[in-house]
C-alpha positions as a Python dict, from the first residue, in 0.01 Angstrom:
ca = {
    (1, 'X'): (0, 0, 0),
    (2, 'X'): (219, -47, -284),
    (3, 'X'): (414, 260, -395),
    (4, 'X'): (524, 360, -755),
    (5, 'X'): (908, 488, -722),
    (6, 'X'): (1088, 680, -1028),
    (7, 'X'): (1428, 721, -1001),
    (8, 'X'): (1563, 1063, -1164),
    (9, 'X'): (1946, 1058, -1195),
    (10, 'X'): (2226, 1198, -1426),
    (11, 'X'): (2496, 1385, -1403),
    (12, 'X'): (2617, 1618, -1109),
    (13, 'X'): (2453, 1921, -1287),
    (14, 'X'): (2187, 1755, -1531),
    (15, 'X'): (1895, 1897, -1371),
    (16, 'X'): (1793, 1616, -1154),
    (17, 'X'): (1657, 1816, -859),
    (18, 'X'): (1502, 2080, -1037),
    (19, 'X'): (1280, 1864, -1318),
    (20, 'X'): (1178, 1674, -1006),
    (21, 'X'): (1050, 1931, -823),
    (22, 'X'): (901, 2108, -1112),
    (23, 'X'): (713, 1707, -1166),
    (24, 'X'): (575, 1720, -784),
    (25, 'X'): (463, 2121, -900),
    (26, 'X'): (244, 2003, -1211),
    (27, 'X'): (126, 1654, -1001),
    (28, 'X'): (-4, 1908, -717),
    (29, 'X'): (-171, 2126, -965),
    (30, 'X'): (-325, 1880, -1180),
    (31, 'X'): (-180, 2048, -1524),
    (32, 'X'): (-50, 1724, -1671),
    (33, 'X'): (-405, 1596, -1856),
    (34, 'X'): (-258, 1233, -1907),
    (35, 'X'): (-277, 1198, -1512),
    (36, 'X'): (-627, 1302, -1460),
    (37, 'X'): (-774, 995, -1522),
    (38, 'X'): (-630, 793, -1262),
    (39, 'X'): (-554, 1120, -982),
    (40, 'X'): (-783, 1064, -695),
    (41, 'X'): (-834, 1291, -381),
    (42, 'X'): (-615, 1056, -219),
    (43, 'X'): (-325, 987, -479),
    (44, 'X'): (-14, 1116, -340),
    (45, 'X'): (344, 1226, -474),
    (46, 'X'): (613, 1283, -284),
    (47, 'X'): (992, 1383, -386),
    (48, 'X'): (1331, 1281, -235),
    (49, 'X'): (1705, 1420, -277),
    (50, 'X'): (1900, 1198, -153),
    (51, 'X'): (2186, 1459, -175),
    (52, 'X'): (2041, 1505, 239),
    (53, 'X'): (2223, 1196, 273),
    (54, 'X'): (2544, 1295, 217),
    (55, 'X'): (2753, 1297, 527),
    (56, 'X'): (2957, 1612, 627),
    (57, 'X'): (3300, 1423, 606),
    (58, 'X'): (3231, 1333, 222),
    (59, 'X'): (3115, 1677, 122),
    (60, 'X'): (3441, 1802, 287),
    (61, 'X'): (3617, 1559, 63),
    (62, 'X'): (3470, 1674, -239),
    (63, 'X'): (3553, 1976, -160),
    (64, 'X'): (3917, 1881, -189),
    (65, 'X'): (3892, 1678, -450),
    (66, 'X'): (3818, 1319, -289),
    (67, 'X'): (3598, 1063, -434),
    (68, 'X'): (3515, 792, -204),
    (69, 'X'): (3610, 450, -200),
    (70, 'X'): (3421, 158, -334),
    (71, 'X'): (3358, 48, 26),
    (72, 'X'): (3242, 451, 123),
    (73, 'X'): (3040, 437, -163),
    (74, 'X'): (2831, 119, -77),
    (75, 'X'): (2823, 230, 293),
    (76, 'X'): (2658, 567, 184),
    (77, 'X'): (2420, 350, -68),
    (78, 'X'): (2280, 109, 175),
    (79, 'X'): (2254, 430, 429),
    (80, 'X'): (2011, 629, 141),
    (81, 'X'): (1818, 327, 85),
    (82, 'X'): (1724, 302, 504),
    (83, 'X'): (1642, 627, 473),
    (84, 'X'): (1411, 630, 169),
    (85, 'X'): (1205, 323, 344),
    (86, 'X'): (1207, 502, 674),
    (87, 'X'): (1032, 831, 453),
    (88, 'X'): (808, 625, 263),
    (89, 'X'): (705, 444, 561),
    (90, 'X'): (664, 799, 782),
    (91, 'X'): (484, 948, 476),
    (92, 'X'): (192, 733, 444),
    (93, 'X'): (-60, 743, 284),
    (94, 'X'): (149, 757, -18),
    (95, 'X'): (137, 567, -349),
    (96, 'X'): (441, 753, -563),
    (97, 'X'): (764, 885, -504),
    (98, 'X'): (1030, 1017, -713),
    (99, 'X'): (1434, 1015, -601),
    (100, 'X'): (1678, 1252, -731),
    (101, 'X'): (2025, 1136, -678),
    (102, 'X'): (2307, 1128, -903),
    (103, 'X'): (2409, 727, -919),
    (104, 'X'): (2735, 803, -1058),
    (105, 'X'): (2881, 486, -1008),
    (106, 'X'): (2728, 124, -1120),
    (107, 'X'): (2779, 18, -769),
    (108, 'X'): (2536, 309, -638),
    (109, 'X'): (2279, 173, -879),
    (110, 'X'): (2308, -189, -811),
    (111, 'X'): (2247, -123, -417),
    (112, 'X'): (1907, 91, -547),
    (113, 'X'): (1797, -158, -800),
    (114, 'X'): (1853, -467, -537),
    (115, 'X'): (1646, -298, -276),
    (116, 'X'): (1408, -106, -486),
    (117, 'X'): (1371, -382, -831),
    (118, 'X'): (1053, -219, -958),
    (119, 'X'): (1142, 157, -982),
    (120, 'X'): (1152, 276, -1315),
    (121, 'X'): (1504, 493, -1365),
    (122, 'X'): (1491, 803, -1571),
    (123, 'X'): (1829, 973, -1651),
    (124, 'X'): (1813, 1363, -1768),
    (125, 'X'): (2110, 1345, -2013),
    (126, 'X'): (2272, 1645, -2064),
    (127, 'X'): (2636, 1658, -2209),
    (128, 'X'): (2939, 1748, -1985),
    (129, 'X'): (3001, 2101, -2069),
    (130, 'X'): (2671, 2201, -2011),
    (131, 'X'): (2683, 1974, -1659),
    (132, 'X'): (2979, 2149, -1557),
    (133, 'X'): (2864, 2469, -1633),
    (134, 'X'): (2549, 2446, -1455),
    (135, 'X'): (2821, 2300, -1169),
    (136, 'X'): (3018, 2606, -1173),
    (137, 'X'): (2717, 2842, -1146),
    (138, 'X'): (2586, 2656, -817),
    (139, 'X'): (2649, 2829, -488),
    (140, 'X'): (2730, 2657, -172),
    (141, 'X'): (2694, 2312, -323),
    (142, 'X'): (2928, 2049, -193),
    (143, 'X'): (2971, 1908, -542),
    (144, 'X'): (3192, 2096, -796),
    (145, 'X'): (3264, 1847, -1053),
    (146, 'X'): (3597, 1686, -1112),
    (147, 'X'): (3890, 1809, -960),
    (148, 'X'): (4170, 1967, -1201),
    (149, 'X'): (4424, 1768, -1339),
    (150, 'X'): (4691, 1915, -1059),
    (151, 'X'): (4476, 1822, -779),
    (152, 'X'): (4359, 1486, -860),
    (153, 'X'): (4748, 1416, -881),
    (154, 'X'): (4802, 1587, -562),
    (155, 'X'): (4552, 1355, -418),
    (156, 'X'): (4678, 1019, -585),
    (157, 'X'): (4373, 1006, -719),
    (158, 'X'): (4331, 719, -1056),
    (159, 'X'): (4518, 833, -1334),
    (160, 'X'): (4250, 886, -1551),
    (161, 'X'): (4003, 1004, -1285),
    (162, 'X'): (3696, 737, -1400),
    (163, 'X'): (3527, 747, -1069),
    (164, 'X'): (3427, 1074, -1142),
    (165, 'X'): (3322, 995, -1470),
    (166, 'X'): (2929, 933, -1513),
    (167, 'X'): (2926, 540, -1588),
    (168, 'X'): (2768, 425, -1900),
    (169, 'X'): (2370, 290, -1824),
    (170, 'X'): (2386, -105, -1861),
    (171, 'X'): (2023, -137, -1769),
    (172, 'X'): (1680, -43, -1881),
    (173, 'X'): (1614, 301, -1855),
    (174, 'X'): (1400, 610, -1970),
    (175, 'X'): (1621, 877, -2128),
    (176, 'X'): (1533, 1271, -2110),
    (177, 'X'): (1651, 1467, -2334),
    (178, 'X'): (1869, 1761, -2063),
    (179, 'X'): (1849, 2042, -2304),
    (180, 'X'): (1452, 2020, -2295),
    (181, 'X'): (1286, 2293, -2083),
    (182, 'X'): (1171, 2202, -1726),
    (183, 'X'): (803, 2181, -1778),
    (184, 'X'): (883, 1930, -2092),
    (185, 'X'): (1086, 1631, -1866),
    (186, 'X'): (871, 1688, -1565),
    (187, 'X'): (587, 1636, -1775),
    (188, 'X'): (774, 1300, -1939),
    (189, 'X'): (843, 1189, -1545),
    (190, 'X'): (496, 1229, -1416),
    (191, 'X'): (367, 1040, -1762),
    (192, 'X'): (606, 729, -1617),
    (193, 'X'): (338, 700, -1320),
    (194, 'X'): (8, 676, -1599),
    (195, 'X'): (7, 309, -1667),
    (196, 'X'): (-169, 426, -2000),
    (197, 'X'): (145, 591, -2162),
    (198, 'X'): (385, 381, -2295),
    (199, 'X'): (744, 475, -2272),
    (200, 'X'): (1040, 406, -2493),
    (201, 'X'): (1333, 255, -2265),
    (202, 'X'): (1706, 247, -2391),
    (203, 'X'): (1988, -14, -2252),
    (204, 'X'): (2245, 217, -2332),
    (205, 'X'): (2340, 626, -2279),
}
């Protein structure tokens, strides 16, 4: 069985998780009208963070203000794409699935998009401040944002810190707008799945 895959990603802070979540809510209640048409008793939805993926050793780095290396990175990436066919596969039947993850880095994204060419990416955009305070109000999260200034120097980190910077979007993508309310995006993912609506893709962020 083929399997519909949305990709929800953004910054550390955008909302990923939560509109994602709130889309599997609405799909298992049958509130979003555009789906009905298509919903069958045995249409299925099913949601994956792949923040579960994150080894213990990396969250302690973030922690101290760490990013991984390029090598890390791709490690982790190939890792979270196992273990998203592994789900799918112990999850059947199943014919859509939506993945929260950040992708902050293009090389995150190319692993995804080499193993996984036909999901359709959605990014919630929401601005930095309002990432970072949503950041700073999370509690026992392993991600806090970028390190200060005095750390990342501490840790001979780049000098101007641009692997913790969100990289620009050089591919097709939907784009949400993060200061929506929940219901609003959620609504705009689960839409992605009808193959009536047709949705406005941007190449850039």
């Amino acid at each position: 069985m083929s399997i519909a895959i949305v990709i929800v990603f953004g910054r550390p802070g955008a909302g990923k998780s939560t509109v994602s979540e709130k889309a599997l809510e609405l799909y298992n209640s049958h509130e979003v009208e555009s789906l009905e048409p298509t919903t069958s008793p045995t249409s299925t939805l099913h949601c994956l963070d792949l923040d579960v993926c994150v080894p213990q050793w990396m969250k302690d780095n973030f922690a101290q203000g760490i990013y991984p290396t390029l090598d890390q990175r791709i490690e982790f990436a190939v890792g979270a794409c196992n273990h998203v066919d592994e789900m799918l596969k112990s999850m059947q039947p199943l014919d859509k699935a939506i993945i929260s993850f950040s992708f902050v880095n293009t090389d995150l994204r190319n692993v995804f998009r080499s193993r996984f060419p036909d999901a359709k990416w959605v990014l919630v955009d929401t601005d930095d401040t309002e990432a970072q305070n949503r950041i700073n109000q999370r509690e026992g999260h392993f991600y806090k944002g970028a390190p200060p200034a005095e750390v990342a120097k501490d840790v001979k980190l780049e000098a101007d810190n641009s692997e913790w910077n969100f990289a620009k979007v050089e591919f097709d993508h939907v784009v949400l707008d993060g200061s929506q309310s929940v219901d609003a995006n959620a609504k705009q993912v689960l839409e992605i799945f009808d193959a009536s609506c047709v949705i406005t893709t941007q190449s850039n962020s």
